[in-house]
Backbone as numpy.savetxt, mean C-alpha at the origin, in Angstrom:
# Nx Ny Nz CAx CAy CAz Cx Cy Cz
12.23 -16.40 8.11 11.38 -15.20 8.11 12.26 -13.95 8.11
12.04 -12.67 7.39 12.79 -11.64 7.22 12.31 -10.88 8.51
13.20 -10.17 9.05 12.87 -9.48 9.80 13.38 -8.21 10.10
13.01 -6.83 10.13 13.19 -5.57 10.58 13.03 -4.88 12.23
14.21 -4.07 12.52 13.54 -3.88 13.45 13.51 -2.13 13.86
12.15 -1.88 14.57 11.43 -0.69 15.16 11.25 -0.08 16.45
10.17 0.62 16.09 10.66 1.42 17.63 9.94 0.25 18.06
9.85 0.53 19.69 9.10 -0.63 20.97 8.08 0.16 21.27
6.99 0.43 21.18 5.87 0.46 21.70 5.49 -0.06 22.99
5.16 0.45 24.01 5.19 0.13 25.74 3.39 -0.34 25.95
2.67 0.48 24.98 1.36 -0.20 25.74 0.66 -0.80 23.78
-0.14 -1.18 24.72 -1.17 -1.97 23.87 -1.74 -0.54 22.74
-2.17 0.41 23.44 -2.61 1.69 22.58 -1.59 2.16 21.29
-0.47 2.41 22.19 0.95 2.31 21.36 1.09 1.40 20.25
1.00 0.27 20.23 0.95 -0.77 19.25 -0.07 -0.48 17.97
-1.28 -0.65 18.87 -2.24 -0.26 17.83 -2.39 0.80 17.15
-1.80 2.15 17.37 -1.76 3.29 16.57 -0.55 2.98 15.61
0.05 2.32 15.58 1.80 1.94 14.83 1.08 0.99 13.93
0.42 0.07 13.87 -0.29 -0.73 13.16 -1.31 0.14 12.20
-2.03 0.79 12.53 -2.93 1.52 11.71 -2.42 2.66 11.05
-1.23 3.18 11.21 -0.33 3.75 10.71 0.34 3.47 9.70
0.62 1.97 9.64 1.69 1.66 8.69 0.54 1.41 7.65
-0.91 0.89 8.06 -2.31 0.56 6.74 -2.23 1.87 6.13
-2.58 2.78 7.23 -2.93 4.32 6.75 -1.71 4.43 5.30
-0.24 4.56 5.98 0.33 5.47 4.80 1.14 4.59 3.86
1.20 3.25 3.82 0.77 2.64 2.75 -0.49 2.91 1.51
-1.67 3.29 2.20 -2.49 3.58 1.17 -2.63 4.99 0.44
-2.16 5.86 1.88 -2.29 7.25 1.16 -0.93 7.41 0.22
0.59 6.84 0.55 0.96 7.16 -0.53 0.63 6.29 -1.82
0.33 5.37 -2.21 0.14 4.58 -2.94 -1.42 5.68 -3.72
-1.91 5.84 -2.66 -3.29 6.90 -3.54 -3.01 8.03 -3.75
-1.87 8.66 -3.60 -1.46 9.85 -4.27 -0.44 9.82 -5.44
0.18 8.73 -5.13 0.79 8.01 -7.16 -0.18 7.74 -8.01
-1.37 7.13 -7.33 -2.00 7.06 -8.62 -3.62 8.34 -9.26
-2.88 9.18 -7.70 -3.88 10.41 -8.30 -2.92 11.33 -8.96
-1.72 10.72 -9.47 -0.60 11.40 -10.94 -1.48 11.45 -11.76
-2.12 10.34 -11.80 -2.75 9.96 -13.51 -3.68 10.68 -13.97
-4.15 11.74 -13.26 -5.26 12.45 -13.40 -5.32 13.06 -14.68
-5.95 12.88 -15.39 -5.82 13.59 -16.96 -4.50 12.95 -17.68
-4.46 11.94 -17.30 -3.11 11.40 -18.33 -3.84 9.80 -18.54
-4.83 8.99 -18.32 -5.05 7.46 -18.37 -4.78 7.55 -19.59
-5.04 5.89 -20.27 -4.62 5.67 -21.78 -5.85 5.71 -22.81
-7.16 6.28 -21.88 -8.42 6.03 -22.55 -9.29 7.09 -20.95
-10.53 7.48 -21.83 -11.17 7.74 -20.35 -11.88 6.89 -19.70
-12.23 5.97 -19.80 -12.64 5.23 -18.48 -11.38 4.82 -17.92
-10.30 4.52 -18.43 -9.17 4.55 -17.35 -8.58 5.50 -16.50
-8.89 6.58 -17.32 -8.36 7.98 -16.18 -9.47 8.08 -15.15
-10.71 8.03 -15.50 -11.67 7.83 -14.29 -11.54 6.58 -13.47
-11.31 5.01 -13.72 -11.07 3.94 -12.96 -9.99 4.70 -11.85
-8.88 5.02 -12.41 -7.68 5.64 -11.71 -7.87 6.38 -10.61
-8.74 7.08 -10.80 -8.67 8.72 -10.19 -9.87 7.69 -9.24
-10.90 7.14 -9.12 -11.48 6.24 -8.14 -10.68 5.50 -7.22
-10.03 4.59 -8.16 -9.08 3.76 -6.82 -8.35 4.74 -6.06
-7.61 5.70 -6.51 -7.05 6.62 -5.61 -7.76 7.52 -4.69
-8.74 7.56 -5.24 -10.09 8.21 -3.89 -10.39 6.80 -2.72
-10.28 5.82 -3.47 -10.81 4.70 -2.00 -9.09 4.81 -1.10
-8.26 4.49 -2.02 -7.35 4.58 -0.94 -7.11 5.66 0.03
-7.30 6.66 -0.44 -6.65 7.92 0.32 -7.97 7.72 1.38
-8.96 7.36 1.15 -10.03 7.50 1.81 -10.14 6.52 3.07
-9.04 5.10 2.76 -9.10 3.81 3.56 -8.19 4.79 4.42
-6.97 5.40 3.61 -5.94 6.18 4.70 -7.22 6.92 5.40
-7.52 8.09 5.40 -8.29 9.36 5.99 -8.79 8.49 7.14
-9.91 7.21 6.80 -10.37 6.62 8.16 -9.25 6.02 9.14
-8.70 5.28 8.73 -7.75 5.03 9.77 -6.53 6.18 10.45
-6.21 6.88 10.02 -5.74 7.87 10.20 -6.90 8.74 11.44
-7.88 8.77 11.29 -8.45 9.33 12.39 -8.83 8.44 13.41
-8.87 6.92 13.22 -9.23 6.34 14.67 -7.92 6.07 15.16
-6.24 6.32 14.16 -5.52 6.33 15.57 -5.27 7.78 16.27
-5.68 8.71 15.32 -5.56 10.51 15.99 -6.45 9.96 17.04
-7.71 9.37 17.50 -8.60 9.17 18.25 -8.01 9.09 19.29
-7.24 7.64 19.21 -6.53 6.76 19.88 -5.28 7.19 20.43
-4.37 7.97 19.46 -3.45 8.85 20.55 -2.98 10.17 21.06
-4.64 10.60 21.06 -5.02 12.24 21.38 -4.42 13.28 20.38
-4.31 12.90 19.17 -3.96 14.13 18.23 -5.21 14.59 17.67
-5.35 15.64 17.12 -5.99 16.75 16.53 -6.98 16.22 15.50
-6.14 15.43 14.65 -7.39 14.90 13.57 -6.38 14.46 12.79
-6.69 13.23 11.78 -5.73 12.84 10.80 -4.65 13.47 9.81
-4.71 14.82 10.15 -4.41 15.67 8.89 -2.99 15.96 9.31
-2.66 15.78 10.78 -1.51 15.20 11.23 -0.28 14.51 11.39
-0.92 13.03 10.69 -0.36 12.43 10.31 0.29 12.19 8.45
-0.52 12.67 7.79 -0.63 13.21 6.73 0.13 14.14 6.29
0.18 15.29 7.33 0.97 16.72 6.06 1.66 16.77 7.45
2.19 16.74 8.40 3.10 16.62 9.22 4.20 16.01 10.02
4.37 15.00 9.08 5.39 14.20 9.66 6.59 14.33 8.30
7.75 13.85 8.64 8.98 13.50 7.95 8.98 12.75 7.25
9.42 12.51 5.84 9.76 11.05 5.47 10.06 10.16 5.93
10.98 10.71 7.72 11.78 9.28 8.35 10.21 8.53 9.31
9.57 9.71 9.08 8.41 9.08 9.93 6.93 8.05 9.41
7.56 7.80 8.19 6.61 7.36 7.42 6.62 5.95 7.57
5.54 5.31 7.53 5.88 3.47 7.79 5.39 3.07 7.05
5.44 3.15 5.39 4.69 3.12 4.41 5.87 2.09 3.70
5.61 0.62 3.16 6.76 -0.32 2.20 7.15 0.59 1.09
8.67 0.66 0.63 9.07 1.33 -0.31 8.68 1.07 -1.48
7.40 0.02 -2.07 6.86 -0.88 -3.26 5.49 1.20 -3.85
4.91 1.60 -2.88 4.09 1.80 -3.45 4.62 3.59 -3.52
5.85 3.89 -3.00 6.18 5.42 -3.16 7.35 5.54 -4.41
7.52 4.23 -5.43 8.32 4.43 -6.42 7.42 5.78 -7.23
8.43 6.39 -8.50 7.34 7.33 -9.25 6.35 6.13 -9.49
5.49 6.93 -10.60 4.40 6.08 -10.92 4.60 5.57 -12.29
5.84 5.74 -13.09 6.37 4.82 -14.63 5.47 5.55 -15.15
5.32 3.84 -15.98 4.26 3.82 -17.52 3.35 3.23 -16.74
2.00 3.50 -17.72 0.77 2.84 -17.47 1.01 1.01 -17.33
1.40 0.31 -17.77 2.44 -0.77 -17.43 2.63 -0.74 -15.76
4.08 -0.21 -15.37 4.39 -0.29 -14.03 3.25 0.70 -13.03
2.33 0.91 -13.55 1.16 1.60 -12.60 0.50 0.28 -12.06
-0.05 -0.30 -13.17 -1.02 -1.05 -13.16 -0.34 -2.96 -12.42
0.73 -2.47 -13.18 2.00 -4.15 -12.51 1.75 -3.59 -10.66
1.86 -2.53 -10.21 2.24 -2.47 -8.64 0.72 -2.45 -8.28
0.08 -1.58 -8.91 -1.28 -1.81 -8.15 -1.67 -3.70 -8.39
-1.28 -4.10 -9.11 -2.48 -5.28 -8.91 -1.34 -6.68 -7.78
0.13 -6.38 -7.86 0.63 -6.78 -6.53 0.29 -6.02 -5.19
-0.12 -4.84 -4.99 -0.10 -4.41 -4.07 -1.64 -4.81 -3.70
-2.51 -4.41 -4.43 -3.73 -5.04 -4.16 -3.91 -6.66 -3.72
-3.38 -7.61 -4.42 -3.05 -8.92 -3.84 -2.57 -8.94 -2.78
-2.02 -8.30 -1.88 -1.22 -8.34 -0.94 -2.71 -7.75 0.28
-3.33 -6.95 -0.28 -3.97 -6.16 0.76 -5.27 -7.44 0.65
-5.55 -8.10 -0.55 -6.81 -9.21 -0.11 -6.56 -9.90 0.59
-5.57 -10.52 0.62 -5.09 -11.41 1.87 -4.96 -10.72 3.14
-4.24 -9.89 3.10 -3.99 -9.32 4.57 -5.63 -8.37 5.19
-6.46 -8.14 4.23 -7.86 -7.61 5.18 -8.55 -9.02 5.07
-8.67 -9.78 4.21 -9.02 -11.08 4.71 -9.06 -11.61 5.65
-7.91 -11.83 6.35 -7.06 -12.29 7.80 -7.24 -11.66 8.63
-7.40 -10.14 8.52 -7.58 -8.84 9.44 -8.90 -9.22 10.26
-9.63 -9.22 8.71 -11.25 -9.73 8.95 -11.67 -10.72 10.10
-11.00 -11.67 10.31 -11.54 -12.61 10.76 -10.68 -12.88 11.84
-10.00 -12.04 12.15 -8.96 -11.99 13.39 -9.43 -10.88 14.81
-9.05 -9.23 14.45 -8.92 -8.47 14.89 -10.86 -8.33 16.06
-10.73 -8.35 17.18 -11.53 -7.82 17.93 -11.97 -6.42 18.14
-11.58 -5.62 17.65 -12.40 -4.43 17.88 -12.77 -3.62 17.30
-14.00 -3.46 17.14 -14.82 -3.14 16.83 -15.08 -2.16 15.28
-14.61 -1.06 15.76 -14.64 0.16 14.67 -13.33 -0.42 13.61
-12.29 -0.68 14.29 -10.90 -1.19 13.00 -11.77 -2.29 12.43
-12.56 -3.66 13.03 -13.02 -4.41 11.66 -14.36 -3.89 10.90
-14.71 -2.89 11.72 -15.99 -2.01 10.56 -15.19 -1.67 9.64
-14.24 -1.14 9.70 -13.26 -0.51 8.69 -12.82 -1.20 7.50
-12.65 -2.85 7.93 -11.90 -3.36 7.49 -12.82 -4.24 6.37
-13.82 -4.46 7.13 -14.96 -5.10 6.26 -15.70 -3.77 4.83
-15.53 -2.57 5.29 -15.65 -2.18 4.30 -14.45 -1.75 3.41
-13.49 -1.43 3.71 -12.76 -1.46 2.88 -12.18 -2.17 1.85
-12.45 -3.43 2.47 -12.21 -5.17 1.84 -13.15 -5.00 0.70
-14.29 -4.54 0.76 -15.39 -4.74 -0.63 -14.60 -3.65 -1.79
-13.77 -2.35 -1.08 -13.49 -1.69 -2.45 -11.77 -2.39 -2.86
-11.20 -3.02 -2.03 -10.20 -3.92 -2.58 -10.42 -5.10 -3.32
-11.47 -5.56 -3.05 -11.61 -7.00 -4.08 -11.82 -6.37 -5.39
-12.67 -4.96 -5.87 -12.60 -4.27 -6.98 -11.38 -4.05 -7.34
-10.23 -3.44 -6.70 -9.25 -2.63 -6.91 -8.43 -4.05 -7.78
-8.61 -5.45 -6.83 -7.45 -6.72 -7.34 -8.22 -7.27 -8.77
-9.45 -7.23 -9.00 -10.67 -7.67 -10.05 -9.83 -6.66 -11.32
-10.20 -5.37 -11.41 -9.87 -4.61 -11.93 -7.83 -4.75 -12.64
-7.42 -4.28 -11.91 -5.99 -4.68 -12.03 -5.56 -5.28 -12.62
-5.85 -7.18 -12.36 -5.74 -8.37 -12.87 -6.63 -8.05 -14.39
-7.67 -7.92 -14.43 -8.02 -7.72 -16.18 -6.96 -6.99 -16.86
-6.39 -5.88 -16.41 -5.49 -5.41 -17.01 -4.15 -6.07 -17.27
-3.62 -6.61 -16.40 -2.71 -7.50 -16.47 -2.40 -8.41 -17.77
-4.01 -9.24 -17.86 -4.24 -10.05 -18.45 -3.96 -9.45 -20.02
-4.91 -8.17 -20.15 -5.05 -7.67 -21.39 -3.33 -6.83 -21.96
-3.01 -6.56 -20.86 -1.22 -6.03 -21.72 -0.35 -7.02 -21.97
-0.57 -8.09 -21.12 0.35 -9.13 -21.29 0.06 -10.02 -22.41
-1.14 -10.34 -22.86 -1.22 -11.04 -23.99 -1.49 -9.93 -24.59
-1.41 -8.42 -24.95 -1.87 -7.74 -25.50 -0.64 -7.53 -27.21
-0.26 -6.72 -27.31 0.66 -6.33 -28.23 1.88 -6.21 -27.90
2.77 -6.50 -29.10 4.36 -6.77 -28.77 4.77 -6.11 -27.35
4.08 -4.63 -27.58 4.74 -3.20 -26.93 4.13 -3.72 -25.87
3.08 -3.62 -25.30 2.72 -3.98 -23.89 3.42 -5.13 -23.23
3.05 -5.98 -24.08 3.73 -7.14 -23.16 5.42 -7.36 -22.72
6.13 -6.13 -23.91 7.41 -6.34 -23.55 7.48 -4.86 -21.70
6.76 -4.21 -22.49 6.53 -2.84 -21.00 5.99 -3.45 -19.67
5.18 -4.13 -19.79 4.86 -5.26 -18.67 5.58 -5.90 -18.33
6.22 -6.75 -19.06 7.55 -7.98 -18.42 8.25 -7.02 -17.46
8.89 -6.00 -18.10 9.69 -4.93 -17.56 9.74 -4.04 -16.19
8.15 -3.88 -16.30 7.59 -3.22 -15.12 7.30 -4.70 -13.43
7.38 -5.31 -13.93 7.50 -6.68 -12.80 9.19 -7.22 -12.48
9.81 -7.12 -13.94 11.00 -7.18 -13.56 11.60 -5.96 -12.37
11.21 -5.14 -12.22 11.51 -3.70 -12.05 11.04 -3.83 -9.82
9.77 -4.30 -10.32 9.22 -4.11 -9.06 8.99 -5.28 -8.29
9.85 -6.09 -8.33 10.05 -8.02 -7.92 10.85 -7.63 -6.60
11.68 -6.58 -6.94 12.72 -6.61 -5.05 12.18 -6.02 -4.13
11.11 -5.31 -4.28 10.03 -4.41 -3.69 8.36 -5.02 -2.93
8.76 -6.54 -3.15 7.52 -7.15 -2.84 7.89 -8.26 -1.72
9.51 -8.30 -1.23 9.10 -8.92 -0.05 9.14 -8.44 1.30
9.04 -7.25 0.76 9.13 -6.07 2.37 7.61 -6.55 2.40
6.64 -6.47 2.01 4.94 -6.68 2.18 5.10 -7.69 3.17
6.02 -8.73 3.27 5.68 -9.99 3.95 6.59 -9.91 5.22
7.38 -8.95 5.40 8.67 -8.63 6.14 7.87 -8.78 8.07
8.61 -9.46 8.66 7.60 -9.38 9.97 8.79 -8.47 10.78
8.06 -8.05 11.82 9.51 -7.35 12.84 9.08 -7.78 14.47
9.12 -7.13 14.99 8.94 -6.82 16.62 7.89 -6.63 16.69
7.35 -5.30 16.27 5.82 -5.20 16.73 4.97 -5.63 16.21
5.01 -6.19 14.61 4.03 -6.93 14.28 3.98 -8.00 15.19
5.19 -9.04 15.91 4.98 -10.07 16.88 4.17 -9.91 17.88
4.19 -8.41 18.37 3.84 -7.93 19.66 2.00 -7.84 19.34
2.04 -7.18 17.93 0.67 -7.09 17.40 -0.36 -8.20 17.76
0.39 -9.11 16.68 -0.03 -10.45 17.06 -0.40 -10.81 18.49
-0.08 -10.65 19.76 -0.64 -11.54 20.92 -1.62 -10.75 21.34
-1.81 -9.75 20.77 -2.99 -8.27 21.46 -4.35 -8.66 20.44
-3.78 -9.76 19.24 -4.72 -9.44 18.03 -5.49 -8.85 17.15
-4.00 -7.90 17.14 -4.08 -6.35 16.79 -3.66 -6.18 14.97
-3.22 -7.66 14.81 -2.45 -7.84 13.55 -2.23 -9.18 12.91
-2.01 -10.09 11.74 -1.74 -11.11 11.50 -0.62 -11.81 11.12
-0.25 -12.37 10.86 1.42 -13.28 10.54 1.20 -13.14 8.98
1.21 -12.04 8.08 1.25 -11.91 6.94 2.04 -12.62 6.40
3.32 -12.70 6.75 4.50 -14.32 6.34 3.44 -15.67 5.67
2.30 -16.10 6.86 1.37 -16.54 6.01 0.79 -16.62 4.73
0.35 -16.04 4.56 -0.52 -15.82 3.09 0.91 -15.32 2.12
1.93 -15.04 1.97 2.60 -15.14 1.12 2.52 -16.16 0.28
2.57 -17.66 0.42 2.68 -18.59 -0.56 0.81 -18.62 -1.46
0.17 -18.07 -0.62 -1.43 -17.91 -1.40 -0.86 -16.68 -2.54
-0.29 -15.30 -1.98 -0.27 -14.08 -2.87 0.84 -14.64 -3.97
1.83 -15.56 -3.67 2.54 -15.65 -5.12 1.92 -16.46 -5.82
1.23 -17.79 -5.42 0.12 -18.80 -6.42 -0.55 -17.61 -7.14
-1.33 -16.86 -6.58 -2.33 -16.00 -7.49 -1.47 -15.29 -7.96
-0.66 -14.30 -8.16 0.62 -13.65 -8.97 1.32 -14.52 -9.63
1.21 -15.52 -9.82 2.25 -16.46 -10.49 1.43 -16.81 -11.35
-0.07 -17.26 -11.09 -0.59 -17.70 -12.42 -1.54 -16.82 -12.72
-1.68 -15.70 -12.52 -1.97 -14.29 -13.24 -1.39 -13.95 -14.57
0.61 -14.02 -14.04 1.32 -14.09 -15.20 1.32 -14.52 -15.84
1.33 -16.36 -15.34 1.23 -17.00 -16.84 0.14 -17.13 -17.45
-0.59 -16.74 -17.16 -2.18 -16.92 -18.33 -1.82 -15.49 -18.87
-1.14 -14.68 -18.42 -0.53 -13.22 -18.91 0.42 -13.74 -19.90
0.64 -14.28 -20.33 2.53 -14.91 -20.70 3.41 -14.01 -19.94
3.71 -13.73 -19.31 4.49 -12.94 -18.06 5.18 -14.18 -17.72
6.67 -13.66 -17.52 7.65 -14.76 -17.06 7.26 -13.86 -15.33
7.71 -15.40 -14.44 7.06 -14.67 -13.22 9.18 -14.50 -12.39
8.92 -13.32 -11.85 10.66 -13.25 -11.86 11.01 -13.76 -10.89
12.64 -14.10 -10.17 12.90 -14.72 -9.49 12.31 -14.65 -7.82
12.22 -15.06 -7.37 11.62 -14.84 -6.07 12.85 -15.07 -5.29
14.02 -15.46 -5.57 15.36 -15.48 -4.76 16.27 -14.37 -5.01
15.63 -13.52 -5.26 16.82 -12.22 -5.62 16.46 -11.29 -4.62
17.68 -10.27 -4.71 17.81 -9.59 -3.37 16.48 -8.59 -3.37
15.73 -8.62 -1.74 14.77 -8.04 -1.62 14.83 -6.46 -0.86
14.38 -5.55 -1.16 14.57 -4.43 -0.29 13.52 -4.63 1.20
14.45 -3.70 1.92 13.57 -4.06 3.27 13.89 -2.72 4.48
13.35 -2.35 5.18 13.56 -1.38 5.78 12.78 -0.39 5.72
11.67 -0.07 4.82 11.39 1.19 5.05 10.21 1.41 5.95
9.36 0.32 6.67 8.99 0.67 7.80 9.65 1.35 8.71
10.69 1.42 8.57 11.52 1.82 9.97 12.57 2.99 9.19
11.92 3.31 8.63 12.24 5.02 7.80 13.49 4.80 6.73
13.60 3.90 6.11 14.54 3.64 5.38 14.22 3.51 3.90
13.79 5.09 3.43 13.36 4.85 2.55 14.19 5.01 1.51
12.86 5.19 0.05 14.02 6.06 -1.35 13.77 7.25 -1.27
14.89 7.84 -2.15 14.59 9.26 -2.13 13.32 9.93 -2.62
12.79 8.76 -3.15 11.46 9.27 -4.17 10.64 9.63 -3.20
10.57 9.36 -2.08 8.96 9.62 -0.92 9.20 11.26 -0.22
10.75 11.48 -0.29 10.91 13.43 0.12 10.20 13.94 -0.65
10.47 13.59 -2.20 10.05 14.25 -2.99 8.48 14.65 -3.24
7.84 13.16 -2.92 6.56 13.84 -3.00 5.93 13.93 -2.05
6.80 14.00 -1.02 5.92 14.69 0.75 6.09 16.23 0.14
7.00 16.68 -0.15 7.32 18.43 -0.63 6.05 18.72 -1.32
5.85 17.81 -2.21 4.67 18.01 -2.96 3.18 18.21 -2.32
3.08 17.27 -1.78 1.72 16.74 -1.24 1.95 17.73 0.12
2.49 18.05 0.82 2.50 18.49 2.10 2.85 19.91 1.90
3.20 20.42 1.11 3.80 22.19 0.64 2.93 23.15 1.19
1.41 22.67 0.49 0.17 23.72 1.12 -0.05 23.45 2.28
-0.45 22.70 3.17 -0.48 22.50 4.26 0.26 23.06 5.17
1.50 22.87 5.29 2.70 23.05 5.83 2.70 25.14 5.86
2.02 25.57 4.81 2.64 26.60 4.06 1.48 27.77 5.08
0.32 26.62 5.16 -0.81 27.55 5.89 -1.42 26.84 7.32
-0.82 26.76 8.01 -0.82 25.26 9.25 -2.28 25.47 9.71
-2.42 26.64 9.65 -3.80 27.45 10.64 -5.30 27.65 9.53
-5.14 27.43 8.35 -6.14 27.71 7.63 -7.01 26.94 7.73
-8.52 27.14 7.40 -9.66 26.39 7.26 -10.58 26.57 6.63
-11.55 25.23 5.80 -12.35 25.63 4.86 -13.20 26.78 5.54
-14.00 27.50 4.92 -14.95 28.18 4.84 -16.08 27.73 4.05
């Protein structure tokens, strides 16, 4: 089992805000790469599909993001969001790469989405309390869309034309060292685990590569090595340079007017 290690969390509250943290900004950055695409898809119902999935995610972030502000007396999610550091981010380095070609958009969303059916799956049928599996049960209905969706695409570039299918191979070759941080366990996920605050995602790995493996090949997608060197660390702030870049972005206005409010 790979393992990283983090801060220590002292209480049970502690844990659980570090856990809903790392869901949260996993999704919000991952939903602000793919709210790039805005006026750029390869067709319009794809720029609209796009600009949707990136509204559920940022949106899975926004809720969880406020039941751990709840949980550890901050202000409101917007906190965690436009005020923290890159080093403070606990987000896998898989979903803050740029956002490529329509190719490597669509190659990370439909691994990253595989990764999240399994893991709210497990969430589902694990976690005791209350409001996190309200959360989780609905969020799970707009992820089984997000992996449905994805996978057609997959299907259709990979057997599609020379050009796609060689931009596809490419975009998996590209993003293969970036997919076993998803499964990476550390300290507090262990700690998670006895509170049943979290699941042994290490688990469902051999389910998420069966379904990624023969995704590809009904894709003709060669499926790439699974023994090559994996990146790992950026739960624990070790990221790429690519995630400064678009905190500057995403966080500029905020930052710029700390005190402002709609009207």
């Amino acid at each position: 089992m790979n393992t990283i290690q983090t801060m220590n969390p002292q209480t049970k509250e502690e844990l659980f805000v570090e856990i809903l943290l790392r869901l949260a900004d996993d999704r919000l950055i991952l939903g602000h790469r793919l709210s790039e695409w805005a006026g750029h898809g390869p067709e319009l119902e794809e720029d609209l599909a796009l600009a949707n999935t990136a509204l559920d995610m940022i949106g899975h972030a926004s809720a969880l993001y406020a039941y751990a502000a709840d949980i550890d007396g901050k202000p409101d999610e917007d906190h965690y969001a436009y005020f923290r550091d890159d080093l403070d981010f606990k987000n896998i380095a898989l979903v803050e790469l740029p956002k490529g070609d329509f190719a490597f958009t669509i190659a990370r969303q439909f691994l990253f989405s595989a990764y999240s059916y399994f893991l709210y799956r497990d969430l589902i049928g694990l976690v005791d309390d209350d409001q996190f599996k309200g959360m989780l049960q609905k969020h799970f209905k707009e992820i089984k869309y997000h992996l449905r969706h994805s996978r057609e695409w997959i299907l259709r570039l990979g057997d599609g034309t020379e050009t796609s299918h060689i931009k596809l191979q490419k975009a998996f070759d590209e993003l293969w060292m970036y997919t076993g941080e998803m499964f990476a366990m550390d300290n507090l996920d262990q700690k998670a685990i006895e509170h049943s605050l979290f699941t042994d995602v290490s688990k469902c790995k051999e389910e998420w590569i069966n379904l990624v493996s023969s995704t590809l090949e009904e894709a003709t997608i060669n499926v790439p090595d699974n023994n090559q060197y994996m990146y790992n660390g950026a739960r624990k702030g070790l990221h790429t340079e690519h995630l400064g870049y678009l905190l500057a972005q995403m966080q500029f206005l905020r930052r710029s007017y700390p005190d402002a409010e709609w009207k």
